[in-house]
Backbone as ProteinMPNN parsed JSONL, in Angstrom:
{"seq_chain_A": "XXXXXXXXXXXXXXXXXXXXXXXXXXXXXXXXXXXXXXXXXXXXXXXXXXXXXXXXXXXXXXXXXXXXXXXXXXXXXXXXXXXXXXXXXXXXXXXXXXXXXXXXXXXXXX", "coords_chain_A": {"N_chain_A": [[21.494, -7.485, 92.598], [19.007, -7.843, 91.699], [17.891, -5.662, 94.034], [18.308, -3.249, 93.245], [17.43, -3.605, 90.753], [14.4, -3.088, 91.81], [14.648, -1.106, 93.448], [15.133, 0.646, 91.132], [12.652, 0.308, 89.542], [10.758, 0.961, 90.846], [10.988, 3.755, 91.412], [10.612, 4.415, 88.8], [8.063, 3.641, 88.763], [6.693, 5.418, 90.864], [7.456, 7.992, 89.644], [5.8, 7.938, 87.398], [3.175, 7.49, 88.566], [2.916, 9.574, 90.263], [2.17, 9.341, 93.3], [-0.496, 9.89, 95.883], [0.346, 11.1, 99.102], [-1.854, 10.751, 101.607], [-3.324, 13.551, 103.997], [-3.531, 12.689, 106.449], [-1.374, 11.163, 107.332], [1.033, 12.6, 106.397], [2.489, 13.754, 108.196], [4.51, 12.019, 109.055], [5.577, 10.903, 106.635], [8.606, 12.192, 106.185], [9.804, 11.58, 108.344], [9.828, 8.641, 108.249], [11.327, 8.267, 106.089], [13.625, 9.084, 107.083], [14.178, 7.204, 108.923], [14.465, 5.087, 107.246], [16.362, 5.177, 105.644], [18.65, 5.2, 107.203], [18.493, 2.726, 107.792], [19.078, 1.268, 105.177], [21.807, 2.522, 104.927], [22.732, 1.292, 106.911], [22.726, -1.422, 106.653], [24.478, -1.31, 104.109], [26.895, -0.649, 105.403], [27.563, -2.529, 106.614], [27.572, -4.763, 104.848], [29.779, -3.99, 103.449], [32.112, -4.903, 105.773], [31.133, -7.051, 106.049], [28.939, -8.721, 107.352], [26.799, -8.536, 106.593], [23.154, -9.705, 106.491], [20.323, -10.428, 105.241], [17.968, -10.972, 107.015], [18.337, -9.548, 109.138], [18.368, -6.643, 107.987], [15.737, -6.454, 106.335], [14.404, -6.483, 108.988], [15.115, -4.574, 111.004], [14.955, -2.16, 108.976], [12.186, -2.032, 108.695], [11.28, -2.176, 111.513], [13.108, 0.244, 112.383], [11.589, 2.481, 110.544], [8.431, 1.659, 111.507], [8.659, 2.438, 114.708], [10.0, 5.307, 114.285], [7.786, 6.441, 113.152], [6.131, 5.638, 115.592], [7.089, 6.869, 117.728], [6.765, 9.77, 116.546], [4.019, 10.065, 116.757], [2.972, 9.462, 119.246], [4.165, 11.965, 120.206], [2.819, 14.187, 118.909], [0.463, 13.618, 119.854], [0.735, 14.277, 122.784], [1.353, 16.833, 122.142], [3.74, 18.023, 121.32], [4.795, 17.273, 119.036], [6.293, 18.042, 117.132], [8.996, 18.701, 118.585], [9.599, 16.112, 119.368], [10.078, 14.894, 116.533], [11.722, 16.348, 115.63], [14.245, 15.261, 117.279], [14.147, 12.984, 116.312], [14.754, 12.775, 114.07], [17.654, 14.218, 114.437], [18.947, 12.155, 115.563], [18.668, 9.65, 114.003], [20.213, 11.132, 112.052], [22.292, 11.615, 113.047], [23.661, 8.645, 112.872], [22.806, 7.864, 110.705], [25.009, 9.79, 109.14], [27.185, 8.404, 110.8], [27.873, 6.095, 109.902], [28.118, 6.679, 107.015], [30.673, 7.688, 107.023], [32.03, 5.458, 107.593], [31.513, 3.667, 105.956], [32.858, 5.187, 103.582], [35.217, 5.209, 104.724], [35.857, 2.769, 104.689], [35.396, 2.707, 101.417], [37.571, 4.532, 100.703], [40.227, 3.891, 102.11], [40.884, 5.586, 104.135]], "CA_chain_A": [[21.045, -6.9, 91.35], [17.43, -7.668, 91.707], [17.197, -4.884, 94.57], [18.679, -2.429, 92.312], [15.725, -3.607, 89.51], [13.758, -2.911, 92.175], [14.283, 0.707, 93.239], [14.558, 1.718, 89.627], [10.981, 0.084, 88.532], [10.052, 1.546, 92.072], [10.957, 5.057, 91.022], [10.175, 4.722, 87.271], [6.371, 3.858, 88.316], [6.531, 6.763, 91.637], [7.302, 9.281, 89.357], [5.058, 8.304, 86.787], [2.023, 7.51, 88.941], [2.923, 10.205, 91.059], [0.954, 8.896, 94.302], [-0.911, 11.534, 96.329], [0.011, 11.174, 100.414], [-3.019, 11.332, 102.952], [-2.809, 14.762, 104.853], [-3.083, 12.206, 108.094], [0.213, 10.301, 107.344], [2.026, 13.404, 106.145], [3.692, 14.17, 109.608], [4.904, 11.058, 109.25], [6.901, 10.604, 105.678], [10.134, 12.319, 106.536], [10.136, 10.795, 109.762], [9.774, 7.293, 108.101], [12.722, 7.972, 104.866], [14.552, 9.434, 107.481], [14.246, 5.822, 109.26], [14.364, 3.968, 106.739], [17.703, 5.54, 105.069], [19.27, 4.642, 108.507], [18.636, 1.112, 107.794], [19.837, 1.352, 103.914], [23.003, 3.042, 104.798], [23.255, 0.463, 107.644], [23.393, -2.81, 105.412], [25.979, -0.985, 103.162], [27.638, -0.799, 105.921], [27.62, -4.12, 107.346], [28.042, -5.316, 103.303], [31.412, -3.438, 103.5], [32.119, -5.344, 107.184], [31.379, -8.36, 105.579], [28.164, -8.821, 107.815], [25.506, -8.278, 106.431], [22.234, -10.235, 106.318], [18.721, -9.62, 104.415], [17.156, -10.797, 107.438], [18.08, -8.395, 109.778], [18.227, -5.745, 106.97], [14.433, -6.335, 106.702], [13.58, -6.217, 110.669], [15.839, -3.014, 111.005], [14.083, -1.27, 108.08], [10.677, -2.189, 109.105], [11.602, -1.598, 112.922], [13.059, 1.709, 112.402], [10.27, 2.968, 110.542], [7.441, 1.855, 112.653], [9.495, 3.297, 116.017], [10.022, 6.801, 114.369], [6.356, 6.637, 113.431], [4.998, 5.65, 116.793], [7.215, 8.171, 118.276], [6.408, 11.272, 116.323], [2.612, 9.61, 116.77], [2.908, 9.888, 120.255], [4.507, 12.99, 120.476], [1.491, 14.468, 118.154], [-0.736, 13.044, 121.281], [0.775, 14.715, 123.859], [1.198, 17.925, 121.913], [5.455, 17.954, 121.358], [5.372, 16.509, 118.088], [7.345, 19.075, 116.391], [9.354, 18.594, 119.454], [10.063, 14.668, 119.148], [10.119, 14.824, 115.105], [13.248, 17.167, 115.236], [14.585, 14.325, 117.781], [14.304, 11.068, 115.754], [15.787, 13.471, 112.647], [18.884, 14.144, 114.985], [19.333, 10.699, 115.791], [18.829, 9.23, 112.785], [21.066, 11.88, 111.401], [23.802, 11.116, 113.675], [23.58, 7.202, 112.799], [23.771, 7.906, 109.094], [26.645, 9.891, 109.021], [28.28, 8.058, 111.419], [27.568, 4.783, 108.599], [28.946, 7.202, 105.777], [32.119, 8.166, 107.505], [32.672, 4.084, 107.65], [31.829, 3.258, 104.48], [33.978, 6.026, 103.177], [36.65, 4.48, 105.129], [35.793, 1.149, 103.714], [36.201, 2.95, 99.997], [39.016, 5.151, 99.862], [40.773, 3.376, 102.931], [41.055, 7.344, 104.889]], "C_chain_A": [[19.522, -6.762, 91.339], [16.762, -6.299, 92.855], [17.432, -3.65, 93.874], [17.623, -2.398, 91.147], [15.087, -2.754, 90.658], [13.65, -1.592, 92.583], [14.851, 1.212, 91.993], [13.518, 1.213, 89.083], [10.614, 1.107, 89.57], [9.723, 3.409, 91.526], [10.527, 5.361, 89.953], [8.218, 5.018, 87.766], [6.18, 5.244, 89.556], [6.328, 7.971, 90.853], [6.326, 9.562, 88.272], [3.039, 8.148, 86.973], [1.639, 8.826, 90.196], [1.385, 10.406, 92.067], [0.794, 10.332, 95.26], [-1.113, 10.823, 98.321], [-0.795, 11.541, 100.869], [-2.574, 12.338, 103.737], [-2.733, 13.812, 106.551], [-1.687, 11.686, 108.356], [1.115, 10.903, 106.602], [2.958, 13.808, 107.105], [4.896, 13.313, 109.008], [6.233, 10.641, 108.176], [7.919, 10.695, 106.015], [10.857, 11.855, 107.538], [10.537, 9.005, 109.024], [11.004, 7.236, 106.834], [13.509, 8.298, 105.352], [15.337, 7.897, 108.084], [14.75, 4.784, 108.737], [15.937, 4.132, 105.332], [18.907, 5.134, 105.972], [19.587, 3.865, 107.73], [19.458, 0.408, 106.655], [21.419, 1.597, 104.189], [23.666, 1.927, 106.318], [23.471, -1.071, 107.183], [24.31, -2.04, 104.73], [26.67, -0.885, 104.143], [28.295, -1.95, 106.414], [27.748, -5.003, 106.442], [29.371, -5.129, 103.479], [32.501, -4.12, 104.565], [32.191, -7.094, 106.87], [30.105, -9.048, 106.706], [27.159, -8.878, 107.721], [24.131, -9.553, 106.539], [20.705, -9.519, 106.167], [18.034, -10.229, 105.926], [16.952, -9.884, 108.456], [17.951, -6.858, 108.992], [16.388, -5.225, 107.045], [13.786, -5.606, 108.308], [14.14, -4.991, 111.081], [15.245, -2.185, 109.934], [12.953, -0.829, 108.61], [10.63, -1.646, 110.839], [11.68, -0.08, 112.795], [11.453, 2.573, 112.128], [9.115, 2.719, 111.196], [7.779, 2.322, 114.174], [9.334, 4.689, 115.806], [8.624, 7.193, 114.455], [5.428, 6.761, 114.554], [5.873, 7.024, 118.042], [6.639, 9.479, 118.317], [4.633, 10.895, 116.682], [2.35, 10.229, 117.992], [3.174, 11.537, 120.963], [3.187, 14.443, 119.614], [0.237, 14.692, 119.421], [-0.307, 13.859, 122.437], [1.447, 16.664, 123.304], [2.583, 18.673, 121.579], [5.388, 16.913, 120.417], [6.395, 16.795, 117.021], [9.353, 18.746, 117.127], [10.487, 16.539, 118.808], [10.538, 14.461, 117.295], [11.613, 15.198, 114.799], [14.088, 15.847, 116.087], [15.191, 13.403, 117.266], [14.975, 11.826, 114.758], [17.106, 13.345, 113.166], [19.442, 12.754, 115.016], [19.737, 9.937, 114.872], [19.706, 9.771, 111.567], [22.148, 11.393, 111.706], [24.211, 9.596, 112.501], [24.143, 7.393, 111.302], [24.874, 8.243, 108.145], [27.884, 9.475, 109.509], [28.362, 6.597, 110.628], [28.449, 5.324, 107.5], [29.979, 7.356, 105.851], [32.589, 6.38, 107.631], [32.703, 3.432, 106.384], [32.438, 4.313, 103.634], [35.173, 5.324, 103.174], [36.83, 3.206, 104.74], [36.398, 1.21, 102.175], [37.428, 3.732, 99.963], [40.148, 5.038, 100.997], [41.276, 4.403, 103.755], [40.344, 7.681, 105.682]], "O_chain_A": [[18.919, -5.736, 91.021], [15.601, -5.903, 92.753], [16.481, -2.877, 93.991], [17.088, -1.38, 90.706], [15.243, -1.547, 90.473], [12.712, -0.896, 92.192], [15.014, 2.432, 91.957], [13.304, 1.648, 87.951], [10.139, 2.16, 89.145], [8.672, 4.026, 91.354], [10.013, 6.472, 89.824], [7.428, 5.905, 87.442], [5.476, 6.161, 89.133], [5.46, 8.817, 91.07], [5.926, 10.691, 87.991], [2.1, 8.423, 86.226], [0.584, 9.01, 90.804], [0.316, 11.002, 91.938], [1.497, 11.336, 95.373], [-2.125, 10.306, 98.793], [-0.92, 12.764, 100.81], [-1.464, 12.192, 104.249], [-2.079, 14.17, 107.531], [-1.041, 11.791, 109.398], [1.998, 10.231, 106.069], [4.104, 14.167, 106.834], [5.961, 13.765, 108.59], [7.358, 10.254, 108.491], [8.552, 9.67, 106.268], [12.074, 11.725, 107.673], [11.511, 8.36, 109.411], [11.575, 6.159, 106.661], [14.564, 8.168, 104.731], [16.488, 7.512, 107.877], [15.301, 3.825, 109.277], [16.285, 3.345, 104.451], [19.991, 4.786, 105.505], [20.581, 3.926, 107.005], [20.212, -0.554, 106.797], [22.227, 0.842, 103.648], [24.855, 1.874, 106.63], [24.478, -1.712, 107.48], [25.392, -2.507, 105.083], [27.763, -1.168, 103.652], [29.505, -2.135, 106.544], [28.031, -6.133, 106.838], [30.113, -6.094, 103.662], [33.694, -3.951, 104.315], [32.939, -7.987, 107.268], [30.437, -10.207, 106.952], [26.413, -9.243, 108.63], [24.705, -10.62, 106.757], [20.17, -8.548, 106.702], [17.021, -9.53, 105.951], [15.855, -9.42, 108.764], [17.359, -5.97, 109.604], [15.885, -4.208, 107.522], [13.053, -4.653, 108.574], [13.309, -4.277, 111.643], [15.032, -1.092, 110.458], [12.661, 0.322, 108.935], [9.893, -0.727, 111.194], [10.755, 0.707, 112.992], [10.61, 3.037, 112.895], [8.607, 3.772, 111.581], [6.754, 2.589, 114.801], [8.768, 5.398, 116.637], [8.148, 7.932, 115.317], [4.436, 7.48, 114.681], [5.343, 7.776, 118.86], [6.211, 10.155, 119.253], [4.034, 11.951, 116.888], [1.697, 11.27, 118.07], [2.582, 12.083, 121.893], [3.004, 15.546, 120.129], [-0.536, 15.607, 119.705], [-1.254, 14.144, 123.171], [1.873, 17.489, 124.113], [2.561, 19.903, 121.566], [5.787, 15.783, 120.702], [7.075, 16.056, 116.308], [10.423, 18.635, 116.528], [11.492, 16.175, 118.197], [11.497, 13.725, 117.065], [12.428, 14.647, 114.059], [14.772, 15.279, 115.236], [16.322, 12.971, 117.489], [16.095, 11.349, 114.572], [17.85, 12.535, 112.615], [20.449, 12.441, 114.382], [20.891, 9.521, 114.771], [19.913, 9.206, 110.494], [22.93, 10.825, 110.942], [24.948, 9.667, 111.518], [25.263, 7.217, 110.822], [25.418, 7.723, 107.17], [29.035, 9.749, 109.168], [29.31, 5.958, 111.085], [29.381, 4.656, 107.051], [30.616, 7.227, 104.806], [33.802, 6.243, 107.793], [33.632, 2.816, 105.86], [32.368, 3.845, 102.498], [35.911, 4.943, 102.266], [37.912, 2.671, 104.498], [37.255, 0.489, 101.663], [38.277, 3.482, 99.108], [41.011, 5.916, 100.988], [42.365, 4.072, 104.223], [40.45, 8.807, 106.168]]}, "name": "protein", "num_of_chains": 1, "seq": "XXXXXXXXXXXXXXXXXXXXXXXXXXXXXXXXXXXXXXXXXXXXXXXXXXXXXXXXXXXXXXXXXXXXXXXXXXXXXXXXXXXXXXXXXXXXXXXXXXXXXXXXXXXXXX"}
């Protein structure tokens, strides 16, 4: 319940302080909620599994997102960041639907 407070104060004050991203660490956002939705939709999964734990929850959040980051970072550096960006999206795409299609099957037992 308390993480539930927590992304609705989170969003109440986002939308009403509406914060203004640095043009340097704009590559970077969608790369990092793409990451970091992984990790969300991977504890509900592992909730549903009966597995879960906040401490790997944490280190898988925080992991992901600094990985996609230093990826697309790198890929920035060597000039194929567009390149690597579409990459970690795929990936991280896969992962999350392949999480939703289980916790699906977790709720409507199909």
């Amino acid at each position: 319940m308390i993480a539930v407070l927590g992304l609705v104060l989170g969003v109440v004050v986002g939308v009403l302080t509406r914060p203004v991203v640095p043009t340097e660490v704009e590559p970077y956002l969608p790369i990092a909620v793409v990451a970091a939705l992984d990790a969300v939709f991977g504890a509900l999964r592992a909730r549903l599994d009966g597995k879960f734990s906040d401490k790997v929850f944490v280190v898988s959040f925080l992991s992901n997102v600094v990985v996609a980051a230093l990826i697309v970072f790198l890929g920035d550096k060597l000039g194929v960041g567009a390149q690597l960006s579409t990459g970690v999206v795929v990936v991280f795409g896969i992962r999350i639907f392949s999480n939703a299609a289980s916790i699906r099957r977790h709720i409507f037992h199909a």
